[in-house]
C-alpha positions as CSV (number, residue, x, y, z in Angstrom):
1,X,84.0,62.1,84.1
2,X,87.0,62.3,86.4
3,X,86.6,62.8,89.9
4,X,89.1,66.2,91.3
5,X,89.0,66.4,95.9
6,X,89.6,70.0,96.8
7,X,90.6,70.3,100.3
8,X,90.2,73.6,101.3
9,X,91.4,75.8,103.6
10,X,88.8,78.1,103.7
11,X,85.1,78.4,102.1
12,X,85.7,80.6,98.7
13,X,85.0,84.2,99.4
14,X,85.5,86.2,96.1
15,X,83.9,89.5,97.5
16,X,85.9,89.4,100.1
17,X,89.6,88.1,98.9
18,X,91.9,87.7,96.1
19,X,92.4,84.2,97.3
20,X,88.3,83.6,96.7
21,X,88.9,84.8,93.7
22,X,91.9,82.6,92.9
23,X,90.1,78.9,93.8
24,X,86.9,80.3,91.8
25,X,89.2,80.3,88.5
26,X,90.5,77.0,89.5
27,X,87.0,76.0,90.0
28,X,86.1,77.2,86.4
29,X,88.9,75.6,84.9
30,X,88.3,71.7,86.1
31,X,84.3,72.3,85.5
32,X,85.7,73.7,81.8
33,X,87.7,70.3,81.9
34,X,84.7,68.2,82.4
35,X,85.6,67.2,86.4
36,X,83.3,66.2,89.1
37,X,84.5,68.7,91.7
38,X,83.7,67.9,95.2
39,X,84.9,71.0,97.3
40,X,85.4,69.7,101.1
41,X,87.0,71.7,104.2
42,X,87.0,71.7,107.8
43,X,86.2,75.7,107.9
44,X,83.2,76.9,109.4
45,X,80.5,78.6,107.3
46,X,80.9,82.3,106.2
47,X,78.1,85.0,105.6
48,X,79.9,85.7,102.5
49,X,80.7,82.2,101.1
50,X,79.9,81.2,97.4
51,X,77.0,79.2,97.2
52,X,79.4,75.9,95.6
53,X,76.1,74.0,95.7
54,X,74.2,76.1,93.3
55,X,77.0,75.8,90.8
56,X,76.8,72.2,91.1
57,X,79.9,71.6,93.3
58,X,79.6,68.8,96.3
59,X,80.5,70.0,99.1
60,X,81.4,68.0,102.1
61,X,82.8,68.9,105.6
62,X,85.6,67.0,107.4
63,X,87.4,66.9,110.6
64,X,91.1,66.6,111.4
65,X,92.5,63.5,112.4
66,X,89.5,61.7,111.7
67,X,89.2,58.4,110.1
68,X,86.1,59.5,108.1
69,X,87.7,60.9,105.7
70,X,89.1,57.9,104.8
71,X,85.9,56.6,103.8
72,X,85.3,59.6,101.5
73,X,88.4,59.4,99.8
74,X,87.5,55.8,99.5
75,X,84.2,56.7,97.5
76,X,85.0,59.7,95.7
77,X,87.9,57.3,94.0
78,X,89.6,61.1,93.5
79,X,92.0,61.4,90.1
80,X,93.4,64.4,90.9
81,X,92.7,66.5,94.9
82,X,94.0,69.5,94.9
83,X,94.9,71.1,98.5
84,X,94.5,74.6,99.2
85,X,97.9,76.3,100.6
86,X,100.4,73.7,102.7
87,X,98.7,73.0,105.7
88,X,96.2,71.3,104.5
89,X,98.9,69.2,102.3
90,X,100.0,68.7,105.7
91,X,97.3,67.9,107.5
92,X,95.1,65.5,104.5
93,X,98.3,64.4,102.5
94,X,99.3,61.6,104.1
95,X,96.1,59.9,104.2
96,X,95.5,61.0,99.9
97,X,98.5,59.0,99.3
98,X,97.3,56.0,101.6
99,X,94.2,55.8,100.4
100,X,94.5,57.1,96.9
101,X,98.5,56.8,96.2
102,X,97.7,57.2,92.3
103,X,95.6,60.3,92.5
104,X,97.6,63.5,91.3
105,X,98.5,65.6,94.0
106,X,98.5,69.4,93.5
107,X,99.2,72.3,95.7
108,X,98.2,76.1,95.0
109,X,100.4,77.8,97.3
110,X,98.0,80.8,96.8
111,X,101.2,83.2,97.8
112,X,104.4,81.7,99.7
113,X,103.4,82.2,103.3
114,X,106.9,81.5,104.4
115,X,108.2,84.6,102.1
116,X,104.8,86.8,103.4
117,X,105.7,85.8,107.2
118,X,109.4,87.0,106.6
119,X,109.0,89.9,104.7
120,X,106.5,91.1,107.9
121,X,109.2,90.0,110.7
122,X,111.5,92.2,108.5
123,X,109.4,94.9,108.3
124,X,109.0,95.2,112.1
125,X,112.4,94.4,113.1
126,X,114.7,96.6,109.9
127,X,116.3,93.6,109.0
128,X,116.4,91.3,105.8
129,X,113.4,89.2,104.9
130,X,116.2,86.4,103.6
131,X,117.9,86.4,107.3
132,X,114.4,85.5,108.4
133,X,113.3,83.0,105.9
134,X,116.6,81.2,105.5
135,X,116.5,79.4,108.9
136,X,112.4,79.8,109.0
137,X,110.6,76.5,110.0
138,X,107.6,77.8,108.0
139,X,110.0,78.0,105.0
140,X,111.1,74.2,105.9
141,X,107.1,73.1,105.9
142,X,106.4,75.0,102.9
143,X,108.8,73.5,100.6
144,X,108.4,69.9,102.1
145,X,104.7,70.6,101.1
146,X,105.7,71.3,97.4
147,X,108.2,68.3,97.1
148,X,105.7,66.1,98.5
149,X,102.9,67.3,95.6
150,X,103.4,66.7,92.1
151,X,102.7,70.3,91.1
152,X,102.1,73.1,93.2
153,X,100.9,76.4,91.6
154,X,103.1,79.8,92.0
155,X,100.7,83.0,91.4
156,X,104.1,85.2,90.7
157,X,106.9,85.3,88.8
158,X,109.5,86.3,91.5
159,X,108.1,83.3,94.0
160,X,109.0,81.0,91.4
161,X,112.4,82.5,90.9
162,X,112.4,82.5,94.2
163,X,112.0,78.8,94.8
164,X,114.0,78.1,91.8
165,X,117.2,80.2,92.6
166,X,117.4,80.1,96.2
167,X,115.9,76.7,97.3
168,X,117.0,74.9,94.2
169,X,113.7,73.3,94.1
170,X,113.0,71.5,90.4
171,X,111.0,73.2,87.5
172,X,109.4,69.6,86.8
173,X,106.7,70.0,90.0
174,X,106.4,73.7,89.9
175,X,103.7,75.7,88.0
176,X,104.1,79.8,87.0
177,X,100.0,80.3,87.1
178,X,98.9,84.1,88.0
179,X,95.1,84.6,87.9
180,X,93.2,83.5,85.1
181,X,90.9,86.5,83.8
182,X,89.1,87.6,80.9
183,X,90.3,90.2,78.5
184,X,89.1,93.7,79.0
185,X,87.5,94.5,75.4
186,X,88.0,97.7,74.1
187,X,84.0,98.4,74.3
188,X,84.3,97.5,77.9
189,X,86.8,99.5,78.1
190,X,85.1,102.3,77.0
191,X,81.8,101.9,78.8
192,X,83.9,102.6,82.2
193,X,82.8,105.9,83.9
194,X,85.7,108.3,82.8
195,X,88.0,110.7,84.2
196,X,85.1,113.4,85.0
197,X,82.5,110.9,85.7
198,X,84.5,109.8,88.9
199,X,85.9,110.9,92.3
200,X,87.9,110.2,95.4
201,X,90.1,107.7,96.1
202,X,89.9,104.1,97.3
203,X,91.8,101.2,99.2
204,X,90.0,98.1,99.3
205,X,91.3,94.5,100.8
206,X,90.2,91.7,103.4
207,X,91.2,93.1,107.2
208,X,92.3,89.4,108.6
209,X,95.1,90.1,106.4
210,X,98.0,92.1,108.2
211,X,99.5,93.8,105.6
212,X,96.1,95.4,104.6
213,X,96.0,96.9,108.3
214,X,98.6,97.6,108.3
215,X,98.8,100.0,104.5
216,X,95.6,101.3,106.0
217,X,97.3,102.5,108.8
218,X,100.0,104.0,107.1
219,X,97.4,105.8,104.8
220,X,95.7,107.3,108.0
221,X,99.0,108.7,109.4
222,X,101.1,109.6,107.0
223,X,99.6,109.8,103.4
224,X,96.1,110.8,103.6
225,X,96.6,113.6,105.8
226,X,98.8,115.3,102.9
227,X,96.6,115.1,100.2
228,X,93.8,115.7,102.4
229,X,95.7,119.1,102.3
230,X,95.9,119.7,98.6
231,X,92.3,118.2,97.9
232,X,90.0,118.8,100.5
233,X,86.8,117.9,98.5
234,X,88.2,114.4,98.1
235,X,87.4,111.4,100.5
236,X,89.5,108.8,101.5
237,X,87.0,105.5,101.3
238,X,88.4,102.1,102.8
239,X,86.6,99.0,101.8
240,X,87.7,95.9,103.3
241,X,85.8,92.4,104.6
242,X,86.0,91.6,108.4
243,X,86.8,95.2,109.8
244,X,88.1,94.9,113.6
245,X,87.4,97.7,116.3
246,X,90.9,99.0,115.5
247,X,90.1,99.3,111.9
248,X,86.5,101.2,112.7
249,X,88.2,103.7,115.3
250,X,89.9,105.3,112.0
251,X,86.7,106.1,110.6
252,X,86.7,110.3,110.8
253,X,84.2,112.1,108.3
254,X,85.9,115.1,109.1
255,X,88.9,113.8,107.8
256,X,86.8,112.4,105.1
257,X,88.7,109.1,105.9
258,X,85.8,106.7,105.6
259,X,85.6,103.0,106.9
260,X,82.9,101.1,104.9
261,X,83.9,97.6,105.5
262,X,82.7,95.1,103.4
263,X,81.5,95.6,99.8
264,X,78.9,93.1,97.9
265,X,80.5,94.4,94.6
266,X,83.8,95.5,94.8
267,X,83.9,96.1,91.0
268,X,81.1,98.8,91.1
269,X,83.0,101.0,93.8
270,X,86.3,100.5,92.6
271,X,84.9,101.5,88.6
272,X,83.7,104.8,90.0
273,X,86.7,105.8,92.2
274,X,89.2,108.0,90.4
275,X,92.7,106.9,92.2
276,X,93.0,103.6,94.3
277,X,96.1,104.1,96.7
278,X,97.7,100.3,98.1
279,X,100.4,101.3,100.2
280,X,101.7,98.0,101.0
281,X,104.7,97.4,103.3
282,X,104.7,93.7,103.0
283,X,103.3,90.5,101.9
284,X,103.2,88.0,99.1
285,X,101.4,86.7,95.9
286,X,99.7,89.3,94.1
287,X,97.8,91.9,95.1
288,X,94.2,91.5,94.1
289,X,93.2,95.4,94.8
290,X,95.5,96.4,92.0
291,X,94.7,93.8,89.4
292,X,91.1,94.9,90.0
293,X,91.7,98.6,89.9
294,X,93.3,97.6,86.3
295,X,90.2,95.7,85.2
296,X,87.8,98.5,85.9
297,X,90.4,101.5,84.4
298,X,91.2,102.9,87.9
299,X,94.7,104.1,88.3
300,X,96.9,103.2,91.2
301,X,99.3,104.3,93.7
302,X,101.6,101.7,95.1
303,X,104.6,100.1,96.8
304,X,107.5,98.2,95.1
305,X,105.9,95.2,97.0
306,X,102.5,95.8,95.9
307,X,103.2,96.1,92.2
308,X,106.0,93.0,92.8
309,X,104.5,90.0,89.8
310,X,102.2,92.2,88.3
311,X,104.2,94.5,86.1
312,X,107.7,96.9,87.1
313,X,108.0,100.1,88.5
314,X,108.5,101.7,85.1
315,X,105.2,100.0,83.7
316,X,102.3,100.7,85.9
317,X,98.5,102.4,85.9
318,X,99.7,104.9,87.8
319,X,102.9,104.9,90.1
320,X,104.8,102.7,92.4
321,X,107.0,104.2,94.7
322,X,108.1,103.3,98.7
323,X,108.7,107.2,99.3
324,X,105.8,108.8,101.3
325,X,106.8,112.0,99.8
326,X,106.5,110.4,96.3
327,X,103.5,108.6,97.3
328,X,101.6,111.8,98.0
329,X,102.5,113.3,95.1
330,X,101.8,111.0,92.7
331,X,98.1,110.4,94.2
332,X,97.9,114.3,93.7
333,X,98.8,114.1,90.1
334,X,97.0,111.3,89.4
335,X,93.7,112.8,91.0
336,X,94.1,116.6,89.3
337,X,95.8,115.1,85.8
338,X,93.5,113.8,83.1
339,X,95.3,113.1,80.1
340,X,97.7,111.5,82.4
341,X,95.3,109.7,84.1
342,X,94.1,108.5,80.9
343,X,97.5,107.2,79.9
344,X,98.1,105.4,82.8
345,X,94.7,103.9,82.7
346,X,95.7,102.6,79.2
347,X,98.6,101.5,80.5
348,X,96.9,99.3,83.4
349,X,94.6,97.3,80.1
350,X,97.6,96.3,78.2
351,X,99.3,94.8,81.8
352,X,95.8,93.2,82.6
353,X,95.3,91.6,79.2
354,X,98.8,91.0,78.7
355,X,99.7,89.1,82.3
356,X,96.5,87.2,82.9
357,X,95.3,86.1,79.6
358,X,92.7,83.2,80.4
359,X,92.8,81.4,77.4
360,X,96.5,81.2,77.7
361,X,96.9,80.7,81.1
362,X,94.9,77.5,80.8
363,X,95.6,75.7,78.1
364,X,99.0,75.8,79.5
365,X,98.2,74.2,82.6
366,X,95.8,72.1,80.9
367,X,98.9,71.3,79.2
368,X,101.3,70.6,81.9
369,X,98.4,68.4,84.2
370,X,98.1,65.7,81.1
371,X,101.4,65.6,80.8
372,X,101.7,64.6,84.4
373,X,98.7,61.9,84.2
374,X,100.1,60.5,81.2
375,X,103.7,59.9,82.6
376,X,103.2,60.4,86.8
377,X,105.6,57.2,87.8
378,X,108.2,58.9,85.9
379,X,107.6,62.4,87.0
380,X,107.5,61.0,90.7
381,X,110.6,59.0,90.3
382,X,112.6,62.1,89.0
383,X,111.5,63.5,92.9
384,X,113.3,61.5,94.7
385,X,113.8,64.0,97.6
386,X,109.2,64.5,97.6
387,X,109.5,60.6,98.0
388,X,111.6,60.6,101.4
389,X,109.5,63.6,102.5
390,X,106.5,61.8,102.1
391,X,108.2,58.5,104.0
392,X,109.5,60.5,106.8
393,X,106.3,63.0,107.4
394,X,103.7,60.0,106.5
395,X,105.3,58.0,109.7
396,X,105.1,60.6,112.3
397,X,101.9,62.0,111.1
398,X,100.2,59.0,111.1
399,X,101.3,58.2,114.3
400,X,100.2,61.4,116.1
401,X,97.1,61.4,114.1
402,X,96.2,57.6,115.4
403,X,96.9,59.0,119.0
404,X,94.7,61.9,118.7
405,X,92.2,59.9,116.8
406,X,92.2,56.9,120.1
407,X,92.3,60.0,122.4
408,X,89.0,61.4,120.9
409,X,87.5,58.0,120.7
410,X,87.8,57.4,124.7
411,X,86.2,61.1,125.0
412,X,83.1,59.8,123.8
């Protein structure tokens, strides 16, 4: 059995986020694989955390700057660690590749935070997300991160073009790899609750992200109270882990715009909703919400950003527009039309079984990892520009980190 460290940045919450969702299937895949997975992070514990034990995952908890985790990497012996999102690259990375310099080093960006950061300075200021990310020192970090791994993971399509076209950086030690589902059968498909069988509509998504505030927001302002107008028997129901005070405040059963909060199983509210509306004004990645209306036959409403990797604007469960106007309408339509409700929930299947094919999905990265074990000095010497990263960063950080690590030692 091979040993595989994942550093992460957070405990995996897939009730609560796309991104628990994401390390689960990565998680699945290296337990497929055969790995011993130890799953170690410096996050505090959730209410909502998977229970890694019970699925016979080690878990550990390490501090920053701390010379313990040394040690561990020193027993684990780790073939592959895999970090979750850059800053823990930045933070643990210097000390894999001390420690364990032949262990495979992968990054899973989760979504580019760089590109999510910009594209939400844009949004507030009117101006172009590239004028932002261009001279962004997250940007800067973010890509050092992925020269510095051997592969990092991209969830969308357009991030990798992204980082391709505009940063130049090489295919060689970047991975295309969305989330890695199930098919939807046709029987599953046809044990859904159907067009009659549902109502309302839904918005779902973790509140500690902005752009989730933020579409709710827009939803309570501008959108909702327009089709609250033309259907008022329908309710507006927001789901969402982590609600603040500012997200509760919106709750008005008058309105019929209800706050909820967090949901055990997403799946069963989202399966009996009839329309799921996602306007999204910015971010990155893709949006789980949508991919999970798909799975369960809800049709969507959303923005050009929201449906950006998972399919185009002329290929959707439902609609994507950035109009409010449009938006409204097409939620009305949507809500009052069956047969083409039922065609756009077709259309959603084909998208879901079509861009996240598990079987696929794997083998191909099962594919690309071996290839990388079975020829790593070559694929490292072909980065040059990861290799003087790594020199350059590894010096500083090591010095700041013995500093801090003295520093806390004549604390005590």
């Amino acid at each position: 059995m091979s040993n595989l460290l994942i550093i992460g940045y957070i405990w995996p919450e897939p009730s609560s986020s796309a991104a628990g969702a994401r390390m689960m299937q990565l998680i699945e895949f290296f337990q497929k694989d055969n790995y011993r997975i130890t799953f170690a992070t410096t996050a505090r514990d959730t209410d909502n955390k998977v229970d890694l034990d019970s699925l016979g995952i080690h878990t550990e908890r390490i501090k920053l700057n701390d010379p313990e985790f040394d040690i561990l990497l020193n027993e684990l012996n780790p073939e592959i660690v895999l970090f979750d999102r850059f800053m823990i690259e930045e933070q643990f990375g210097w000390r894999v590749d001390n420690v364990c310099p032949e262990a495979i080093k992968i990054l899973d960006t989760e979504d580019l935070h760089f590109l999510r950061n910009a594209r939400e300075g844009a949004y507030k200021k009117n101006i172009s997300e590239k004028d932002i990310y261009l001279t962004s020192d997250l940007a800067k970090r973010e890509i050092a991160a992925i020269y510095r791994c051997d592969i990092s993971l991209i969830i969308s399509e357009p991030e990798l073009e992204l980082l391709r076209n505009e940063f130049r950086i090489p295919e060689e030690i970047l991975l295309y790899l969305p989330f890695m589902l199930s098919a939807i059968s046709k029987n599953e498909q046809l044990e859904l609750p159907g067009f009659n069988d549902r109502k309302d509509f839904i918005s779902i998504g973790n509140f500690l992200h902005e752009p989730n505030w933020n579409a709710v927001l827009l939803l309570k302002e501008k959108v909702w109270p327009e089709i609250h107008k033309k259907l008022p028997e329908a309710r507006m129901n927001i789901y969402g882990a982590y609600p603040s005070e500012k997200v509760l405040n919106l709750h008005n059963t008058k309105e019929k715009f209800l706050i909820h909060g967090w949901v055990e199983n997403a799946n069963e509210v989202m399966k009996n909703s009839k329309v799921c509306l996602a306007p999204i004004q910015f971010g990155a990645g893709l949006k789980g919400k949508l991919v999970e209306a798909m799975k369960n036959g809800t049709p969507s409403v959303t923005t050009g950003i929201g449906a950006e990797g998972i399919s185009n604007w002329n290929k959707w469960n439902g609609f994507v527009t950035d109009e409010v106007e449009e938006f409204v309408q097409h939620a009305i339509e949507l809500y009052s039309n069956k047969n083409l409700w039922e065609e756009k929930q077709q259309t959603g299947f084909e998208i879901f079984n079509n861009k996240f094919n598990k079987k696929y999905h794997q083998d191909n990265f099962r594919k690309t990892l071996n290839l990388i074990i079975k020829n790593l000095s070559r694929h490292r010497d072909h980065n040059f520009t990861g290799k003087m990263l790594k020199h350059h960063l590894h010096r500083s950080t090591y010095f700041m980190s013995r500093f801090i690590e003295e520093k806390n030692r004549n604390k005590n």
